[in-house]
C-alpha positions as CSV (number, residue, x, y, z in Angstrom):
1,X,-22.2,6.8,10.5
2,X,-20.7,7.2,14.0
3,X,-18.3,4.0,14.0
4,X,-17.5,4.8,10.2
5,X,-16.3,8.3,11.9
6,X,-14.4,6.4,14.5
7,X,-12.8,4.3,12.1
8,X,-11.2,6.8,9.9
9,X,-10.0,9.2,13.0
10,X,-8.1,5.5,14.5
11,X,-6.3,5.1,10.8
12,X,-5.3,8.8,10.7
13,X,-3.9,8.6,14.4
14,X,-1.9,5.0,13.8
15,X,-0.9,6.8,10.5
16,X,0.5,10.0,11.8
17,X,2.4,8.1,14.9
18,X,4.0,5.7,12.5
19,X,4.7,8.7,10.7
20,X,6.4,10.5,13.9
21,X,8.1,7.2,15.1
22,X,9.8,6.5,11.2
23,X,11.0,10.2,11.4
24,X,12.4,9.8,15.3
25,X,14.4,6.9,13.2
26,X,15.9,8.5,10.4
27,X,16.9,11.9,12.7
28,X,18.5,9.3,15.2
29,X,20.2,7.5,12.3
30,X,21.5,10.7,10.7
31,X,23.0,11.6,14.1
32,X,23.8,8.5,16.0
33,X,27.0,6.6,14.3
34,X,25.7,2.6,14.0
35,X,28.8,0.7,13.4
36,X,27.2,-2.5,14.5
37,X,24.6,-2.3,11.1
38,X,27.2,-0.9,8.8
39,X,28.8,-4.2,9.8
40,X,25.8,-6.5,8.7
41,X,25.2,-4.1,5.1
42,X,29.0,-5.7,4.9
43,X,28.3,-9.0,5.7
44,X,24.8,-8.9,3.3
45,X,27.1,-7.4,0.5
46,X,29.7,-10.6,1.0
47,X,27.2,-12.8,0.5
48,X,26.4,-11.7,-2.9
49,X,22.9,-11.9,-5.4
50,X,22.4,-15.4,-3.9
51,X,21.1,-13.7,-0.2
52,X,19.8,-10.6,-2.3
53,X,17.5,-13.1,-4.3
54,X,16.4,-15.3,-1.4
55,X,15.6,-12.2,0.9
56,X,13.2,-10.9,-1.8
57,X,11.8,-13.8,-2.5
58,X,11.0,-14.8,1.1
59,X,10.1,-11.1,1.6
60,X,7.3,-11.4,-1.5
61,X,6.5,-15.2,0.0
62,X,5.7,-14.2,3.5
63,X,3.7,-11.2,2.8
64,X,1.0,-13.2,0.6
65,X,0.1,-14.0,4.7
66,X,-0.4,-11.1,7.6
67,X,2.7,-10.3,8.1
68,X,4.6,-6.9,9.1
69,X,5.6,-6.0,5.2
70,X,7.2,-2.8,6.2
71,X,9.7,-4.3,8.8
72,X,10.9,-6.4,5.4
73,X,11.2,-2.9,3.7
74,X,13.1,-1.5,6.1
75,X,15.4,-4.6,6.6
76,X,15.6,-3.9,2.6
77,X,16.9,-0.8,3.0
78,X,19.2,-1.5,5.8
79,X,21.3,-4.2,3.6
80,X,20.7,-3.3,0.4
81,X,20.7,0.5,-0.2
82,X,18.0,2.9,-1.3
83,X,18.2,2.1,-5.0
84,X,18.5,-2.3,-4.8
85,X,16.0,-2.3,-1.2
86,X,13.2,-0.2,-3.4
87,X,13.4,-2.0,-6.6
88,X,13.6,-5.2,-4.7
89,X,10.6,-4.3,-2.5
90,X,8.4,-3.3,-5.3
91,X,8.7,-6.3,-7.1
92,X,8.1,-8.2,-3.6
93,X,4.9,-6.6,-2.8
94,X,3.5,-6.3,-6.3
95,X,4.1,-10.5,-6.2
96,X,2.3,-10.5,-2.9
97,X,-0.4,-8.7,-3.8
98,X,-1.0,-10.5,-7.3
99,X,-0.8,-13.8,-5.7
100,X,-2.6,-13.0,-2.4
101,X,-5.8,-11.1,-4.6
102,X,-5.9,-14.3,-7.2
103,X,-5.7,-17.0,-4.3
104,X,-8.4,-15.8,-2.3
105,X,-10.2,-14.3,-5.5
106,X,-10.2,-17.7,-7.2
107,X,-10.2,-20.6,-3.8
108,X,-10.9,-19.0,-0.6
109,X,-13.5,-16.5,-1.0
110,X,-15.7,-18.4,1.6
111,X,-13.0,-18.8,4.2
112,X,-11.5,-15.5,4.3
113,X,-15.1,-13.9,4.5
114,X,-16.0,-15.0,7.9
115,X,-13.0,-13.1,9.0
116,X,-13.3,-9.5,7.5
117,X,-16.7,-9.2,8.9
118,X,-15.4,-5.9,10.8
119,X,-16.6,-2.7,10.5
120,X,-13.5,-1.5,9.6
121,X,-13.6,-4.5,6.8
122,X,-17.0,-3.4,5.6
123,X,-16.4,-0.2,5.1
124,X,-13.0,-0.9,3.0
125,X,-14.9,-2.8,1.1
126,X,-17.7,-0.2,0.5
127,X,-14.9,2.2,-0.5
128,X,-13.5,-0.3,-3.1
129,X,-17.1,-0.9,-4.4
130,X,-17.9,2.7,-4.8
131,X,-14.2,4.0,-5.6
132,X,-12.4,0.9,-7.2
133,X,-8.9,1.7,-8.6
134,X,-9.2,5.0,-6.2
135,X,-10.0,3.6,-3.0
136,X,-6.9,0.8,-2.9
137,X,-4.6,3.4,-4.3
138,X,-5.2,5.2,-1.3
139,X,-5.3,2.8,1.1
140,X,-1.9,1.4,-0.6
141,X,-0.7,5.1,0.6
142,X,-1.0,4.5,4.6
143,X,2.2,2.5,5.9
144,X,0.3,1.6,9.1
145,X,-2.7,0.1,7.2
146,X,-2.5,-3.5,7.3
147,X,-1.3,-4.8,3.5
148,X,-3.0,-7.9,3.6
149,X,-6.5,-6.9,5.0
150,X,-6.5,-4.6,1.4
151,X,-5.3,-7.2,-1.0
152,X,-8.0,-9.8,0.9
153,X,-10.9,-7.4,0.8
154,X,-10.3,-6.1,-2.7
155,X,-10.4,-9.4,-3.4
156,X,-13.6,-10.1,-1.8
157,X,-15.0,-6.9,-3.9
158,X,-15.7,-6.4,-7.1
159,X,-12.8,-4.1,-8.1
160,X,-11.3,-5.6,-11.7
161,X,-8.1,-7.0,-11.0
162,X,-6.0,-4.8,-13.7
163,X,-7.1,-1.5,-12.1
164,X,-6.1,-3.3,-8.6
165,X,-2.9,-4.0,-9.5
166,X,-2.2,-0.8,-11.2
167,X,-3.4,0.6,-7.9
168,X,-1.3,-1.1,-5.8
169,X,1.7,-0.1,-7.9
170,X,1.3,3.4,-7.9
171,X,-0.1,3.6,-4.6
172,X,2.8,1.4,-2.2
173,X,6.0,3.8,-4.1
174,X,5.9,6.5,-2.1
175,X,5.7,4.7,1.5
176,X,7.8,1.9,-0.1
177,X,10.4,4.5,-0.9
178,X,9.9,6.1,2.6
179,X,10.7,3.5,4.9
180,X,13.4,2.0,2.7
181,X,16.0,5.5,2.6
182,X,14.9,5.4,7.1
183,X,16.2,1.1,6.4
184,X,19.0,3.0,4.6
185,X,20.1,5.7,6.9
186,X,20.1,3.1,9.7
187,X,22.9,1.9,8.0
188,X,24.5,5.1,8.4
189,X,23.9,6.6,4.5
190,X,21.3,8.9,5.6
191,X,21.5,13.0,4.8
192,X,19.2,15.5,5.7
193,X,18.2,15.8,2.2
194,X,16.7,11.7,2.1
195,X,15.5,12.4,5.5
196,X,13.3,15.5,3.7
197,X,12.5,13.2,1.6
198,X,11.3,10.3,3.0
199,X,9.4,12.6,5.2
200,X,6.8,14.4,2.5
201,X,7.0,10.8,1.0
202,X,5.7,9.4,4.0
203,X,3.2,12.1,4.5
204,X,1.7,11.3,1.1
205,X,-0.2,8.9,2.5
206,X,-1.6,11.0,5.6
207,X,-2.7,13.5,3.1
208,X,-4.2,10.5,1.3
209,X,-6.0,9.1,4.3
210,X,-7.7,12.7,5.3
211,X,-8.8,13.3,2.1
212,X,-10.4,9.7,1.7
213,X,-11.8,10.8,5.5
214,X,-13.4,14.2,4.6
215,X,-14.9,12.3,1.6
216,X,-16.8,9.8,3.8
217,X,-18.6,6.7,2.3
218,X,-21.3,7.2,0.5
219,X,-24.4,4.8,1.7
220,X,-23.1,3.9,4.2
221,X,-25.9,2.7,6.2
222,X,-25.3,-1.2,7.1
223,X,-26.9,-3.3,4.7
224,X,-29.3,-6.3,5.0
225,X,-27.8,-8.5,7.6
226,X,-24.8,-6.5,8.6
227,X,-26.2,-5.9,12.1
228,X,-27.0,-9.7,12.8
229,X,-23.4,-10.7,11.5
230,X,-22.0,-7.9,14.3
231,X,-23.6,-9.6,17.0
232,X,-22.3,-12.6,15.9
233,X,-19.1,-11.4,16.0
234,X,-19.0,-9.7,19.4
C-alpha cells in the first residue's frame, strides 16, 4: 500500500536524523570540555543511592505514559556513568513496558483503541500479528520510534506477553546502550572508541527498520471498516 510505503520511508528518515543529531552530540562532547555537567555528575554522586533509586524509579514511573524515554536515558548516562545509567535504564524500561502492556492489556483496551486508529497504528499492529516476538523486537531497535505507541499496540494485539517482554529486552540494549555512553560523554568521559560504539549501536536499529521496510506487510489491504474509522478520524 502507498501510505504503508510512506509510513516506513518517515520512520527511516526520523530514525537516521536522530541518528545524525546523537552522533553531532557525542563528537561535540568528546571535543568540547563541559565543566558545568561534570559539576552536576558530582553533585548526583553526593547525593548517594537515595537520588540513584528515586531517578530510576520516576524514570520507569513516567514512561508507563508518552513520555520522551530516551531524554531519561541520556540524563542516565549523564549522572550516573555508562555501566550504573544502562543497568538502571534497562530495569526502568523493562518495568514500563510490563506495567504499561498488562494495564492496558487487562483494563483499558477500549479506551486506548479509539486512539491508535492511525495508519501508522494499524500497520504496527499488523506487523505484531503477523511477526509477534519479531516485529516488537525491531521496533524496540529504532530510538526515534515512540516507546509507548509499541507497548500500547502490542498490547492491543495478540502477541503472548512472554515473547513481548523477551522482545523488548533484547531489542531496547542496543539503543539503550547508545544514548546512554552520548549521556556519558556529555559528562566529559567520552573516547573515540564509545563514540564508535554507540554509533554501530545506534545504527542497529536503522538496519533493523530497513530490513522490516524491504519486508513490507504482508495483507496489507485495510480490513473491514478500516476506511470508515479513517474518515472518522480525519
Amino acid at each position: 500500500m502507498i501510505s504503508d510505503g510512506r509510513t516506513q520511508q518517515s520512520v527511516v528518515v526520523r530514525a537516521v536524523v536522530a541518528a545524525m543529531v546523537l552522533v553531532a552530540l557525542a563528537i561535540a562532547a568528546y571535543l568540547v570540555p563541559l565543566p558545568s555537567v561534570e559539576r552536576l555528575r558530582e553533585w548526583a554522586d553526593s547525593l548517594g543511592f537515595f537520588f540513584t533509586a528515586l531517578f530510576f524509579l520516576s524514570y520507569a514511573v513516567v514512561t508507563v505514559f508518552p513520555a520522551p524515554r530516551s531524554a531519561f536515558s541520556v540524563s542516565a548516562g549523564l549522572l550516573f556513568g555508562s555501566a550504573t545509567g544502562f543497568i538502571g535504564s534497562m530495569l526502568a524500561t523493562t518495568f514500563a513496558a510490563v506495567v504499561a502492556f498488562v494495564l492496558v492489556r487487562r483494563f483499558g483496551r477500549e479506551r486506548i483503541k479509539p486512539y491508535l486508529r492511525s495508519p501508522v497504528a494499524r500497520s504496527i499492529e499488523r506487523r505484531m500479528e503477523r511477526r509477534g516476538w519479531l516485529a516488537v523486537g525491531s521496533l524496540r531497535l529504532i530510538v526515534p520510534f515512540p516507546f509507548t505507541a509499541t507497548n500500547y499496540i502490542a498490547a492491543l494485539s495478540s502477541i503472548k506477553f512472554v515473547p513481548y517482554l523477551v522482545a523488548t529486552i533484547v531489542g531496547v540494549m542496543p539503543a539503550t546502550a547508545a544514548v546512554v555512553i552520548v549521556g556519558d560523554a556529555l559528562a566529559g568521559n567520552g573516547s573515540a572508541g564509545m563514540i564508535a560504539i554507540s554509533v554501530c549501536l545506534f545504527s542497529l536499529g536503522v538496519i533493523g527498520l530497513s530490513i522490516d521496510a524491504w519486508m513490507g506487510t504482508p495483507d496489507a489491504a485495510a480490513q473491514p471498516g478500516e476506511e470508515a474509522a479513517d474518515d472518522d478520524a480525519r
